[in-house]
Biopython code that builds the backbone (N, CA, C, O; Angstrom):
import numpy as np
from Bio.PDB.StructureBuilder import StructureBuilder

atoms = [
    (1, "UNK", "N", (-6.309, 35.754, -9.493)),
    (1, "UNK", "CA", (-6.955, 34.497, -9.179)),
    (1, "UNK", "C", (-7.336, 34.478, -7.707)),
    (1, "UNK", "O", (-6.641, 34.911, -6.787)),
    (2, "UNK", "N", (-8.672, 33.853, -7.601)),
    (2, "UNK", "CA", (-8.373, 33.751, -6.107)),
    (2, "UNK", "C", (-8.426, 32.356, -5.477)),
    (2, "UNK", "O", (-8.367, 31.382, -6.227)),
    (3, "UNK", "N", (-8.541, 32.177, -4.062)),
    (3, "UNK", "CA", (-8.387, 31.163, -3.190)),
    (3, "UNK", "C", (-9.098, 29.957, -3.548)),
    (3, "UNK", "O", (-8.611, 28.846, -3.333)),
    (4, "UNK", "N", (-10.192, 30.122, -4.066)),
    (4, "UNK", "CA", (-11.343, 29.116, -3.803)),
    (4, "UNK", "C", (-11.897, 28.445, -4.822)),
    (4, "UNK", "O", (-12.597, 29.024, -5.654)),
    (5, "UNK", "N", (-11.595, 26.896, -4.876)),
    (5, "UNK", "CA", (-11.289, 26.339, -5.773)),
    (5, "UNK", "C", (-12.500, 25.410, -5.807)),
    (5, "UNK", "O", (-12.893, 25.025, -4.706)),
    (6, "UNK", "N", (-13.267, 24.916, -7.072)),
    (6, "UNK", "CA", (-14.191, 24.614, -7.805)),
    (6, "UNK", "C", (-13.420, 22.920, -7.728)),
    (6, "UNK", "O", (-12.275, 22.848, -8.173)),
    (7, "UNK", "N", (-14.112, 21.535, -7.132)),
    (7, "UNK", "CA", (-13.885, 20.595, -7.070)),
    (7, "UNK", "C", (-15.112, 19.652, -7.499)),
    (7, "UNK", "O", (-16.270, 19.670, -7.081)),
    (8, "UNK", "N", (-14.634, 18.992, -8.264)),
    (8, "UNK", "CA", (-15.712, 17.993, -9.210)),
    (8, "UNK", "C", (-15.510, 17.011, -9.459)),
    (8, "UNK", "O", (-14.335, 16.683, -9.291)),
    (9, "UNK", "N", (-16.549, 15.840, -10.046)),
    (9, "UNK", "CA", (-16.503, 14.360, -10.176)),
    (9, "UNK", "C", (-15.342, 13.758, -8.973)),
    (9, "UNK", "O", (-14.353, 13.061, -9.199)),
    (10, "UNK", "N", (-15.895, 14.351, -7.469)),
    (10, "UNK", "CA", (-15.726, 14.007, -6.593)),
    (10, "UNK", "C", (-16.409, 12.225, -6.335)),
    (10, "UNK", "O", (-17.514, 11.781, -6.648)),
    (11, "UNK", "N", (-15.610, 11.754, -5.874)),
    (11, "UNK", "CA", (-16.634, 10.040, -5.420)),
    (11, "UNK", "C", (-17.827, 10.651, -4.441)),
    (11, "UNK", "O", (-17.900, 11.799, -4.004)),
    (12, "UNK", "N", (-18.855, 9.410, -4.201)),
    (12, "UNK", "CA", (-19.702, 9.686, -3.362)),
    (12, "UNK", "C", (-18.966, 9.377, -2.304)),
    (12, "UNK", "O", (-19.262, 10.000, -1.284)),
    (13, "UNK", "N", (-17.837, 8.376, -2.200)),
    (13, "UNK", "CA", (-17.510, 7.725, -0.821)),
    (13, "UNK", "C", (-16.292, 8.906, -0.226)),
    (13, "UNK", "O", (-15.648, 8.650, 0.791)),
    (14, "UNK", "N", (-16.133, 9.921, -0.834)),
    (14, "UNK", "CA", (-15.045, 10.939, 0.117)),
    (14, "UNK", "C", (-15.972, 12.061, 1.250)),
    (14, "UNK", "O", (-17.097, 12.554, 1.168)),
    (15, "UNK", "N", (-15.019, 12.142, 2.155)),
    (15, "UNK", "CA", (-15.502, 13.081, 2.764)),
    (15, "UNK", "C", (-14.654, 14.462, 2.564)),
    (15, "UNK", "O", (-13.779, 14.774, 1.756)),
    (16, "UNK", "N", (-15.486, 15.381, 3.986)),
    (16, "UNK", "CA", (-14.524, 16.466, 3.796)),
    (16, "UNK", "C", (-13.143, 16.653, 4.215)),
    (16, "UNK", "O", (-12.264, 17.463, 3.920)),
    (17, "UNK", "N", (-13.251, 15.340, 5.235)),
    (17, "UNK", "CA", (-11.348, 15.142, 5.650)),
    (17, "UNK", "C", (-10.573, 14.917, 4.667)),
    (17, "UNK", "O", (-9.474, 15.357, 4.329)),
    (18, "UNK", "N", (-11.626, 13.827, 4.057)),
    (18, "UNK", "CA", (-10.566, 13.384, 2.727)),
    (18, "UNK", "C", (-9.916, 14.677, 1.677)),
    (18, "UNK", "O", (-8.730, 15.007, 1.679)),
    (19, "UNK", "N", (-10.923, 15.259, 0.860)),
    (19, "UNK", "CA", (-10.351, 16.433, 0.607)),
    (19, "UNK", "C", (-9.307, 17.234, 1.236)),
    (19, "UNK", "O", (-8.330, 17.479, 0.528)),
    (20, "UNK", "N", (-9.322, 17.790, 2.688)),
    (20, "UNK", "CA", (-8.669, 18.376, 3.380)),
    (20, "UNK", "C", (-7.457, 17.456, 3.207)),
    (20, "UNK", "O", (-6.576, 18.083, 2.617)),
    (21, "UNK", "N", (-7.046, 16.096, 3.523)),
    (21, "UNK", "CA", (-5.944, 15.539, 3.269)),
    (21, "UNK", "C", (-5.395, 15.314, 1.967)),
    (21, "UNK", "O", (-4.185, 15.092, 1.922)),
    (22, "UNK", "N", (-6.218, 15.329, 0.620)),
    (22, "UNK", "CA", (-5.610, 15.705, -0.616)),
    (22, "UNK", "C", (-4.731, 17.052, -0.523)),
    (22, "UNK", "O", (-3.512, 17.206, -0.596)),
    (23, "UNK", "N", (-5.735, 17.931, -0.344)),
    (23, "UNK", "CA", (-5.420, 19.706, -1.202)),
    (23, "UNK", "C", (-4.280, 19.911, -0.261)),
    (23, "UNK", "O", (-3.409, 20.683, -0.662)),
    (24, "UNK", "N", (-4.066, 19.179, 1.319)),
    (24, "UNK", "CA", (-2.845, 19.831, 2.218)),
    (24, "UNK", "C", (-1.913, 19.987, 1.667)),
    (24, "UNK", "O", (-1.186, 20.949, 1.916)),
    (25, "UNK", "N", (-1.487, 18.626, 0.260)),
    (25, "UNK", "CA", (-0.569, 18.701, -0.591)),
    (25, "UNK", "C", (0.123, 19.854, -1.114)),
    (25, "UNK", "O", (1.325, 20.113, -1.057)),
    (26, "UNK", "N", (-0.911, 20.565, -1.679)),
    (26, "UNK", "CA", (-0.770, 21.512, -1.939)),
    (26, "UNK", "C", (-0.594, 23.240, -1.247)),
    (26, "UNK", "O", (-0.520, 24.285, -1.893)),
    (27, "UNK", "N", (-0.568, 23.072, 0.134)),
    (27, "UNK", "CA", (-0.427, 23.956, 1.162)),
    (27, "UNK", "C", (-1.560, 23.824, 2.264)),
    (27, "UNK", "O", (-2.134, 22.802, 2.641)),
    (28, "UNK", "N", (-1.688, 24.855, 2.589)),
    (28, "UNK", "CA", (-2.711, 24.821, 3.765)),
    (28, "UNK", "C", (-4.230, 25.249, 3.412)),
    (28, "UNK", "O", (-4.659, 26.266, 2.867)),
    (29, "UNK", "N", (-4.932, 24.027, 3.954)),
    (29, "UNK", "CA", (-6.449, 23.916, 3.933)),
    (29, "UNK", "C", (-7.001, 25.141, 4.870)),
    (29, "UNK", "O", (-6.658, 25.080, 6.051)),
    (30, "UNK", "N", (-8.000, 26.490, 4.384)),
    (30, "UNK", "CA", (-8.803, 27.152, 4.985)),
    (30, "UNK", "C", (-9.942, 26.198, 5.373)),
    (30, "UNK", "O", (-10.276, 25.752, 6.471)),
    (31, "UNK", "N", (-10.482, 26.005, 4.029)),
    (31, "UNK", "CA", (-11.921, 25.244, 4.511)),
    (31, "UNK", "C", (-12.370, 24.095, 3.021)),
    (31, "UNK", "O", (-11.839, 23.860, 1.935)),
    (32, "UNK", "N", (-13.597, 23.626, 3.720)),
    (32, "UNK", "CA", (-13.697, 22.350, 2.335)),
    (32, "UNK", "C", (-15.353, 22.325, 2.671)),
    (32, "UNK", "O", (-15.612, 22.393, 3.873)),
    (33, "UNK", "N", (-16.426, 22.242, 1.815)),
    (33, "UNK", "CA", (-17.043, 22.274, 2.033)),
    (33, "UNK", "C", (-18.082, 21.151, 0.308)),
    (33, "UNK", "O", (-18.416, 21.605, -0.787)),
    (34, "UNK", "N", (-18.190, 20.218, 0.670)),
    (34, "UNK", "CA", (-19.072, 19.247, -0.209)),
    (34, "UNK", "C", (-20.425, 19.189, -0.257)),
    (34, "UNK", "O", (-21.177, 18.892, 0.671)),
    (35, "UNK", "N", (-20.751, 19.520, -1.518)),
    (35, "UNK", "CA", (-22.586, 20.138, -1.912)),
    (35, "UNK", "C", (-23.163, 18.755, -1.778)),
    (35, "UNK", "O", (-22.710, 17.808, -2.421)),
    (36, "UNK", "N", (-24.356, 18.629, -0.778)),
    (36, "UNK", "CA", (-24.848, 18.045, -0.700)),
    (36, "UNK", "C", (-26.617, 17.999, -1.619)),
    (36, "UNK", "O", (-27.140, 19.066, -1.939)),
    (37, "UNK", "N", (-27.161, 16.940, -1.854)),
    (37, "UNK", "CA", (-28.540, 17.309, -2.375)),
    (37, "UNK", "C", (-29.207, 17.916, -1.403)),
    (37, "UNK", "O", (-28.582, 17.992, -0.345)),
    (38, "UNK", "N", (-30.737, 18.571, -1.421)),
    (38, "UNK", "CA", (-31.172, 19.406, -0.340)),
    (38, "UNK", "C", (-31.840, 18.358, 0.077)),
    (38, "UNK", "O", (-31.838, 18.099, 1.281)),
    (39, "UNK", "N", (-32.510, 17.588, -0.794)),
    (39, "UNK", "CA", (-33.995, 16.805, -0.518)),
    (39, "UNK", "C", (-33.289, 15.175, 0.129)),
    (39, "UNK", "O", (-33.680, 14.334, 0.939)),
    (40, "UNK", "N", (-32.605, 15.268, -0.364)),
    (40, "UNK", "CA", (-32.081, 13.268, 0.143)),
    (40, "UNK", "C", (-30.570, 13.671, 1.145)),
    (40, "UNK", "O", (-30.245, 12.946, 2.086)),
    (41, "UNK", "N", (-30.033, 14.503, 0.884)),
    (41, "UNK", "CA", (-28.696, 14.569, 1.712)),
    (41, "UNK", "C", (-27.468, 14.182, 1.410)),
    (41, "UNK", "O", (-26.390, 14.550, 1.877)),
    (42, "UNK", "N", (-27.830, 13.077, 0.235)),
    (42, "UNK", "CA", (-26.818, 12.507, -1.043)),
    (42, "UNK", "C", (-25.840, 13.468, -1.244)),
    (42, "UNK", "O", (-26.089, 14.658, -1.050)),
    (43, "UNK", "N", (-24.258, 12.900, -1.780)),
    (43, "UNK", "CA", (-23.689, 14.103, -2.234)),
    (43, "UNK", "C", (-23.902, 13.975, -3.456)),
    (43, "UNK", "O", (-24.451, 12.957, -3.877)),
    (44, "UNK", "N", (-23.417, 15.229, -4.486)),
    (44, "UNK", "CA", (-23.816, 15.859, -5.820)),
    (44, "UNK", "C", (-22.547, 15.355, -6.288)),
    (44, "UNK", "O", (-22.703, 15.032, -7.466)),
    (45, "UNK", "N", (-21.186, 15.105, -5.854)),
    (45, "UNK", "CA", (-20.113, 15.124, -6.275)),
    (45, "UNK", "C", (-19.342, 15.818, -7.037)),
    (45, "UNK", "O", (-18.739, 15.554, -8.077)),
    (46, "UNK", "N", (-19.478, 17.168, -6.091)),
    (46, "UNK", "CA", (-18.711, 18.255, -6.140)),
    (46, "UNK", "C", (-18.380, 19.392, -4.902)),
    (46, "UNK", "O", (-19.175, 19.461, -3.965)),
    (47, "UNK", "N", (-17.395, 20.118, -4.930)),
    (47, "UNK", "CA", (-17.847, 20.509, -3.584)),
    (47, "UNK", "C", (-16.538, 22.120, -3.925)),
    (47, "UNK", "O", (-16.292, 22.662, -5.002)),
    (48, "UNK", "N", (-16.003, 22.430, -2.589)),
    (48, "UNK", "CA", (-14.718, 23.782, -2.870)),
    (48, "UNK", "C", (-14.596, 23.452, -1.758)),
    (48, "UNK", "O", (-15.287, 22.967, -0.862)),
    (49, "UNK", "N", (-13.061, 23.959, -2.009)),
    (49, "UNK", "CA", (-12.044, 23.891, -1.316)),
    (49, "UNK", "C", (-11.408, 25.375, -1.486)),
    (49, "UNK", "O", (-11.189, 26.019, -2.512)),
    (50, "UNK", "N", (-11.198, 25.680, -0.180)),
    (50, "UNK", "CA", (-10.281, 27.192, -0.185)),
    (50, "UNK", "C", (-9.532, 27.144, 0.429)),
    (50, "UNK", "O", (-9.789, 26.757, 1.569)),
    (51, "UNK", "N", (-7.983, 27.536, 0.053)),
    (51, "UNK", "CA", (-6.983, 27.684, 0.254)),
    (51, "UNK", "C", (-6.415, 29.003, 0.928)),
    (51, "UNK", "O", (-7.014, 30.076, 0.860)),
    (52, "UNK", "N", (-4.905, 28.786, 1.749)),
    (52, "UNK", "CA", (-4.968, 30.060, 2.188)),
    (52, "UNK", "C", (-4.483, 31.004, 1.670)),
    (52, "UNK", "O", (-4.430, 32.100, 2.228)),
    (53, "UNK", "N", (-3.972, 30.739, 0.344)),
    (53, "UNK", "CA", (-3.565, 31.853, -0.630)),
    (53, "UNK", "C", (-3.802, 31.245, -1.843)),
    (53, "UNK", "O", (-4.056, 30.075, -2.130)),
    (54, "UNK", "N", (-3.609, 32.769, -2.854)),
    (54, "UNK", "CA", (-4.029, 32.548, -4.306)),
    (54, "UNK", "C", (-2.867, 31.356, -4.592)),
    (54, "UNK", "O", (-3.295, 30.323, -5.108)),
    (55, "UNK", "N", (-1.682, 31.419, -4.345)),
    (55, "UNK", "CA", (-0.464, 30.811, -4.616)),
    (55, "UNK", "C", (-0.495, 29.621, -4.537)),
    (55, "UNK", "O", (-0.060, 28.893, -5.431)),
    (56, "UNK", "N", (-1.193, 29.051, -3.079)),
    (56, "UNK", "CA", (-1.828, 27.690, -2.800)),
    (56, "UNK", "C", (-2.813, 27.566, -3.695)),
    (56, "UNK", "O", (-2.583, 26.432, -4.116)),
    (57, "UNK", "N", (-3.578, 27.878, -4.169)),
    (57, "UNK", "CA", (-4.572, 27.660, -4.616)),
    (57, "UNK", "C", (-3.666, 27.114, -6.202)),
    (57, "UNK", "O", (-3.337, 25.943, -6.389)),
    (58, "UNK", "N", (-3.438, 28.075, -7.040)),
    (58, "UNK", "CA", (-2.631, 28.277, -8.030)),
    (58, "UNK", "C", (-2.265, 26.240, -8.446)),
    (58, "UNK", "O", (-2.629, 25.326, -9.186)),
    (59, "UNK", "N", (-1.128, 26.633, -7.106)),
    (59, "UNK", "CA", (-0.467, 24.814, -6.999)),
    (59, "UNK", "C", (-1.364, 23.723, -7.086)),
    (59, "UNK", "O", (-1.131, 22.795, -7.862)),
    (60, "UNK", "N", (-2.634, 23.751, -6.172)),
    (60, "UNK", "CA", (-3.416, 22.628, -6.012)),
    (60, "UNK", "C", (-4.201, 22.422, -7.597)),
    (60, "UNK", "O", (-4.857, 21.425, -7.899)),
    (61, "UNK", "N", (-3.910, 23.822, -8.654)),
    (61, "UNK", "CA", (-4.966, 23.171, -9.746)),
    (61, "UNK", "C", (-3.733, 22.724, -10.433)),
    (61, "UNK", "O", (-3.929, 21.561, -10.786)),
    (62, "UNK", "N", (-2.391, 23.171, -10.831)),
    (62, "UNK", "CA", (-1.131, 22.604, -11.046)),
    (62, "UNK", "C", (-1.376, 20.764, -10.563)),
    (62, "UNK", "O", (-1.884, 19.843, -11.203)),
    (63, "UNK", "N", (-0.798, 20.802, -9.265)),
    (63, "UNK", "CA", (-1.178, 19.577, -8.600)),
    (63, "UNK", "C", (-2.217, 18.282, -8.795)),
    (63, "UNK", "O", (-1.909, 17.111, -9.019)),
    (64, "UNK", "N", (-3.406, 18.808, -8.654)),
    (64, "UNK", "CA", (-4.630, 18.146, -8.352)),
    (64, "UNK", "C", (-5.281, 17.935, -9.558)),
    (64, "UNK", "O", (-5.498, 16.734, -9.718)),
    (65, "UNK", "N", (-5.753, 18.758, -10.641)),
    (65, "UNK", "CA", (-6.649, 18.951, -11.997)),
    (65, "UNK", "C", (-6.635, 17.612, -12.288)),
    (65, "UNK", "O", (-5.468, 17.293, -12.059)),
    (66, "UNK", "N", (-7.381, 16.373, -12.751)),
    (66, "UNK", "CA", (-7.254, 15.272, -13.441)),
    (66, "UNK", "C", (-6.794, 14.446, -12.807)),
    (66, "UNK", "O", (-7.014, 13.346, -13.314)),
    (67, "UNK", "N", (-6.293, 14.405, -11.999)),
    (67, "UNK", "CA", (-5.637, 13.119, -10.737)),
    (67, "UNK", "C", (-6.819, 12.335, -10.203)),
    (67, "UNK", "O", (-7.985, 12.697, -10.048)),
    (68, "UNK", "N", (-6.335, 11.378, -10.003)),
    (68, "UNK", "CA", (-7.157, 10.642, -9.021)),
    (68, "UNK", "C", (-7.476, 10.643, -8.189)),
    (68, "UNK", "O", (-6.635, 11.418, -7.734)),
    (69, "UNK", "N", (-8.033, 10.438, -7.439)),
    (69, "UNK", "CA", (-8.433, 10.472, -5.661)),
    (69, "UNK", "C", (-10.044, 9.563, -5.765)),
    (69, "UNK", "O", (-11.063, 10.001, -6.299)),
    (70, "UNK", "N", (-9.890, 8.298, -5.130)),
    (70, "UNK", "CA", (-10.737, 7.373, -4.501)),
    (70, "UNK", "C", (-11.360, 6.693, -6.166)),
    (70, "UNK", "O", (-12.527, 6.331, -6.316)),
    (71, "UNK", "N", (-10.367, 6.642, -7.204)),
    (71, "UNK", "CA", (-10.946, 5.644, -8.175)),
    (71, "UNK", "C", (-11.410, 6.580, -9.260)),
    (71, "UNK", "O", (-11.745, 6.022, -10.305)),
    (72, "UNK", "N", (-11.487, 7.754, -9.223)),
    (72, "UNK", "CA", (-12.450, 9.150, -9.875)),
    (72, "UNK", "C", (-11.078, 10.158, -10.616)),
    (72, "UNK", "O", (-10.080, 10.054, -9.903)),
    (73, "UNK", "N", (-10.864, 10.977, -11.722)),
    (73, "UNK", "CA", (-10.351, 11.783, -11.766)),
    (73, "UNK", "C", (-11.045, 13.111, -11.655)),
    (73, "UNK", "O", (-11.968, 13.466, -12.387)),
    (74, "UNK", "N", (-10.512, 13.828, -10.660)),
    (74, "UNK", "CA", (-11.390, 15.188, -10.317)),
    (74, "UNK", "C", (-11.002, 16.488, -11.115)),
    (74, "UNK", "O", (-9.872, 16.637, -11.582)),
    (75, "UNK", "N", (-11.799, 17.228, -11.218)),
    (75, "UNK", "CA", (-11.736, 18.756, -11.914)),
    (75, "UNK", "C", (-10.964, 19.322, -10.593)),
    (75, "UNK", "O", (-10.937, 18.944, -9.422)),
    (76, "UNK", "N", (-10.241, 20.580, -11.422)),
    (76, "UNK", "CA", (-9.947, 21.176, -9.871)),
    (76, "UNK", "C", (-9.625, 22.818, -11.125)),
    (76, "UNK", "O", (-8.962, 22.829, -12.162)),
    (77, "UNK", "N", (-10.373, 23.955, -10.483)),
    (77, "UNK", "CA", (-10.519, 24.522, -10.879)),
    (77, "UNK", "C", (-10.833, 25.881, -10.030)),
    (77, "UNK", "O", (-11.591, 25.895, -9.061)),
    (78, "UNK", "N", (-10.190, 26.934, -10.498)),
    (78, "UNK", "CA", (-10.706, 28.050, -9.630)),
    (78, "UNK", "C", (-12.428, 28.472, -9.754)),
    (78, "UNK", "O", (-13.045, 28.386, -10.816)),
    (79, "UNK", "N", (-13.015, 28.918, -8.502)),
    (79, "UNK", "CA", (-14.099, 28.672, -8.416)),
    (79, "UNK", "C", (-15.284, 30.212, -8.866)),
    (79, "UNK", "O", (-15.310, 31.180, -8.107)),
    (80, "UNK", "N", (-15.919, 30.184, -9.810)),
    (80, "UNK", "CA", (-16.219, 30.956, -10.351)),
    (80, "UNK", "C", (-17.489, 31.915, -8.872)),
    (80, "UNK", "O", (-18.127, 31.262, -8.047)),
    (81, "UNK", "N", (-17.509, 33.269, -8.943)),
    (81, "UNK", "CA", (-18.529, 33.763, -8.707)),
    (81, "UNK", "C", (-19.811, 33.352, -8.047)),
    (81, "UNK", "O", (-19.554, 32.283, -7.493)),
    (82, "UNK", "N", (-20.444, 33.511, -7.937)),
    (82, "UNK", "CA", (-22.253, 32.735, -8.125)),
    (82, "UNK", "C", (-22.826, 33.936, -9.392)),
    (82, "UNK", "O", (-23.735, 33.686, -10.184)),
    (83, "UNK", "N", (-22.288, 34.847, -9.355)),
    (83, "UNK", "CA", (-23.022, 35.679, -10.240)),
    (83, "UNK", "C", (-22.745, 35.704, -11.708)),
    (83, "UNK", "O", (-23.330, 36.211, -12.664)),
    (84, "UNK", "N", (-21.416, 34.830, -11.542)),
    (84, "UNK", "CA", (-20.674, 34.503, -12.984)),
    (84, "UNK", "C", (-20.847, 32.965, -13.537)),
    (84, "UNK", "O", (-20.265, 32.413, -14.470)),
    (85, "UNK", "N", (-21.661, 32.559, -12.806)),
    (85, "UNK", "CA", (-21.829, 30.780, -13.148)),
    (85, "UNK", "C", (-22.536, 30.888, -14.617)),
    (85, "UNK", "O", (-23.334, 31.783, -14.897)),
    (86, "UNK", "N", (-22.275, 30.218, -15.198)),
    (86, "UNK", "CA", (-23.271, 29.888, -16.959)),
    (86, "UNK", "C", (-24.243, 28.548, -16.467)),
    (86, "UNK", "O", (-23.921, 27.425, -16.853)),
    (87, "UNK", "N", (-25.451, 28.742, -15.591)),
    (87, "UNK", "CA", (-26.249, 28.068, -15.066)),
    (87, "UNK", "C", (-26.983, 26.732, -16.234)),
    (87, "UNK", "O", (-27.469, 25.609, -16.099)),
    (88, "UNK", "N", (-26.649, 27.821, -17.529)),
    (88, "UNK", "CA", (-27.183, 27.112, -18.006)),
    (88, "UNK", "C", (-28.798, 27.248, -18.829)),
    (88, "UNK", "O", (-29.217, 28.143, -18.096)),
    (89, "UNK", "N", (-29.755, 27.042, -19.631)),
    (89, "UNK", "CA", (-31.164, 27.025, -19.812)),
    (89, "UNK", "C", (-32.484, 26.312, -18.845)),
    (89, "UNK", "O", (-32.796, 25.122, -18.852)),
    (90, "UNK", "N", (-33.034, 27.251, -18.158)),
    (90, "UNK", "CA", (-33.694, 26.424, -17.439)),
    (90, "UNK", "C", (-35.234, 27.172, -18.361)),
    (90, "UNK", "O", (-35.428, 28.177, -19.044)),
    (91, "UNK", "N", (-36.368, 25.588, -17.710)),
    (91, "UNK", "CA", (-37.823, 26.283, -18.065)),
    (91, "UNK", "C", (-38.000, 25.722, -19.528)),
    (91, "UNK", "O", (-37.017, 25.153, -20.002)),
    (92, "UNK", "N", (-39.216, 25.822, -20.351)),
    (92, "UNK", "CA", (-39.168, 25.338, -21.972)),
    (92, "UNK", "C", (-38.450, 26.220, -22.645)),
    (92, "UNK", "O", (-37.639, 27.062, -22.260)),
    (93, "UNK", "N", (-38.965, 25.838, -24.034)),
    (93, "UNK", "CA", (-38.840, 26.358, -24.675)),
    (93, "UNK", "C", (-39.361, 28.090, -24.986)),
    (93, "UNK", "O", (-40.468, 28.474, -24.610)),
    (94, "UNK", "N", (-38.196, 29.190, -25.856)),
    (94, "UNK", "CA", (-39.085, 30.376, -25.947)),
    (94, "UNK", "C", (-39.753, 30.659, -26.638)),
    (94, "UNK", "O", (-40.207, 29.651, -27.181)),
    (95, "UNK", "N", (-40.370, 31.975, -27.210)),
    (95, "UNK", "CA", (-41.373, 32.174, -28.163)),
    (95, "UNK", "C", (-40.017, 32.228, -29.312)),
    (95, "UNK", "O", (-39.898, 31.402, -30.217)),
    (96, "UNK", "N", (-39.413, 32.937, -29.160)),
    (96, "UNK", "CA", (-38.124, 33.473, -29.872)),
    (96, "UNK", "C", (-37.469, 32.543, -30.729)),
    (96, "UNK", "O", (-36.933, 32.866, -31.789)),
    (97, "UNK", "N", (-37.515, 31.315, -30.240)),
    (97, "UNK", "CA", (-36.880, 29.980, -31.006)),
    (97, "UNK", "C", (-37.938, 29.572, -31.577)),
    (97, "UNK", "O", (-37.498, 28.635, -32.243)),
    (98, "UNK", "N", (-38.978, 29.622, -31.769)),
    (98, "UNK", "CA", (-40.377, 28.486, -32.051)),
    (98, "UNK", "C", (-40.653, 27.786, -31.287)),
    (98, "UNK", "O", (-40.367, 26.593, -31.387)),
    (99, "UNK", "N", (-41.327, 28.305, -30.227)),
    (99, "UNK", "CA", (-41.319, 27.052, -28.745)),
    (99, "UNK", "C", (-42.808, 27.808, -29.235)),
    (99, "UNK", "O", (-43.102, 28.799, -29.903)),
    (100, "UNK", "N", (-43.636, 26.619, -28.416)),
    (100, "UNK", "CA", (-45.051, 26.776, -28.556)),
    (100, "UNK", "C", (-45.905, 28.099, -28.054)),
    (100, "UNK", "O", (-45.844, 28.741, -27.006)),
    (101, "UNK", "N", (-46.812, 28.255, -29.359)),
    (101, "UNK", "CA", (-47.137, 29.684, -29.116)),
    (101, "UNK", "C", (-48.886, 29.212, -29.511)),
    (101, "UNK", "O", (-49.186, 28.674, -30.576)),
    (102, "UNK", "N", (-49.903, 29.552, -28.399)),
    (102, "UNK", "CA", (-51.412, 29.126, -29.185)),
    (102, "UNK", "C", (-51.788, 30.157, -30.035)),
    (102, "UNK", "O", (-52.913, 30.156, -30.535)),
    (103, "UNK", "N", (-50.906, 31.121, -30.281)),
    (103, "UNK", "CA", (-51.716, 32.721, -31.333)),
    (103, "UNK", "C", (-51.720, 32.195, -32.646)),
    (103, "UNK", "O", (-52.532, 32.575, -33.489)),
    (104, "UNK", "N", (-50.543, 31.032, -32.939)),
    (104, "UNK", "CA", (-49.660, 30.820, -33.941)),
    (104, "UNK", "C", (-50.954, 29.663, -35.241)),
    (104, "UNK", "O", (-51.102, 28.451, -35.084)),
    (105, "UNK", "N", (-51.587, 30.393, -36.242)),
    (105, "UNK", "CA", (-52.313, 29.639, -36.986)),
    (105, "UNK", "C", (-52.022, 29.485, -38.104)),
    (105, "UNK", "O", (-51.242, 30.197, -38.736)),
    (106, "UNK", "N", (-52.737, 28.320, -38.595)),
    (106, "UNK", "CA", (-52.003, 28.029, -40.393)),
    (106, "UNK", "C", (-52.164, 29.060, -41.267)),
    (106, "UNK", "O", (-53.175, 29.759, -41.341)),
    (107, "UNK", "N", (-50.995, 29.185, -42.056)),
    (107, "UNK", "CA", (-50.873, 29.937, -42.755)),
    (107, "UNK", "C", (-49.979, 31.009, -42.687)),
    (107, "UNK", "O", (-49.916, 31.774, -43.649)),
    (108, "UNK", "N", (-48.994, 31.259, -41.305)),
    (108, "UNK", "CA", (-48.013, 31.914, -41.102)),
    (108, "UNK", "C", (-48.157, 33.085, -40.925)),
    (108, "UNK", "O", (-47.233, 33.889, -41.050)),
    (109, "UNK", "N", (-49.421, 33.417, -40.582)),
    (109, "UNK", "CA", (-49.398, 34.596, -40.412)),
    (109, "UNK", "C", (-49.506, 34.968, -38.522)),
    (109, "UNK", "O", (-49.639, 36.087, -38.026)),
    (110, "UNK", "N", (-49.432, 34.081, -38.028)),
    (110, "UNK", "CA", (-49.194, 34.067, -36.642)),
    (110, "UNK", "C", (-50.212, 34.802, -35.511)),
    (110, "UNK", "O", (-50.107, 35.435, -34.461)),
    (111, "UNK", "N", (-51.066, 34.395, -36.246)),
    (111, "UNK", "CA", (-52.596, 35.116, -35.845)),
    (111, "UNK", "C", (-52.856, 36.596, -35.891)),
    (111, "UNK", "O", (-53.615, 37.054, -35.037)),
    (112, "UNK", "N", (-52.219, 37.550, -36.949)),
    (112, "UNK", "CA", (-52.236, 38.352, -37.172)),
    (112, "UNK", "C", (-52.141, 38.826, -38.489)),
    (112, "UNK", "O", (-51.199, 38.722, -39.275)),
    (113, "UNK", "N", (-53.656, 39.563, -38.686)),
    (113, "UNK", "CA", (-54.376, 39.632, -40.028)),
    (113, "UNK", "C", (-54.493, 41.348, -40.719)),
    (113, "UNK", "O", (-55.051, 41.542, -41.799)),
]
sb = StructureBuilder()
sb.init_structure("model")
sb.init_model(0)
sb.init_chain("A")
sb.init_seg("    ")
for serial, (resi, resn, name, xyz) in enumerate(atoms, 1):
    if name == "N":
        sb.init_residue(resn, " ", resi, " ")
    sb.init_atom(name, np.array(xyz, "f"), 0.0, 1.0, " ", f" {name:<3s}", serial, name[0])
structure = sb.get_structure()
């Protein structure tokens, strides 16, 4: 496992002290860092927190997972990769599913005679 921990359904009204004074609970704060939007500056309400060991880390999802902090119960979770994230489907639909295709004419033969 490592240090750096995946923090979510954060309030808008915490900062990064605040965090830092939660997770201390749990040992010693490296760093805290809360995703902001790019375009407005808003937070996203989520952010990481890294700890100074796996061990700390370990405790704070023990600790922290589902608790409260500022009215909110937060995720607390070790923090995946960037290369391992499941981002998710972006963009339409594909050809592969039946997403819109103009070749595609009545009769099923899919414009090919």
């Amino acid at each position: 496992m490592g240090n750096r921990l995946y923090v979510g359904n954060i309030s808008f009204q915490a900062s990064e002290d605040d965090l830092k004074e939660l997770f201390s609970k749990a040992g010693t704060v490296a760093s805290t860092k809360m995703i902001t939007d790019a375009a407005t500056g808003r937070p996203r309400g989520f952010g990481f927190v890294e700890m100074s060991s796996d061990e700390e880390a370990q405790k704070a999802i023990e600790l922290l997972n589902n608790s409260s902090f500022l009215d909110r119960n937060i995720v607390v979770n070790e923090a995946k990769p960037q290369g391992e994230r499941d981002r998710g489907s972006h963009g339409g639909p594909s050809r592969e599913r039946g997403g819109f295709n103009r070749e595609r004419r009545p009769g099923g033969t899919g414009g090919r005679r």
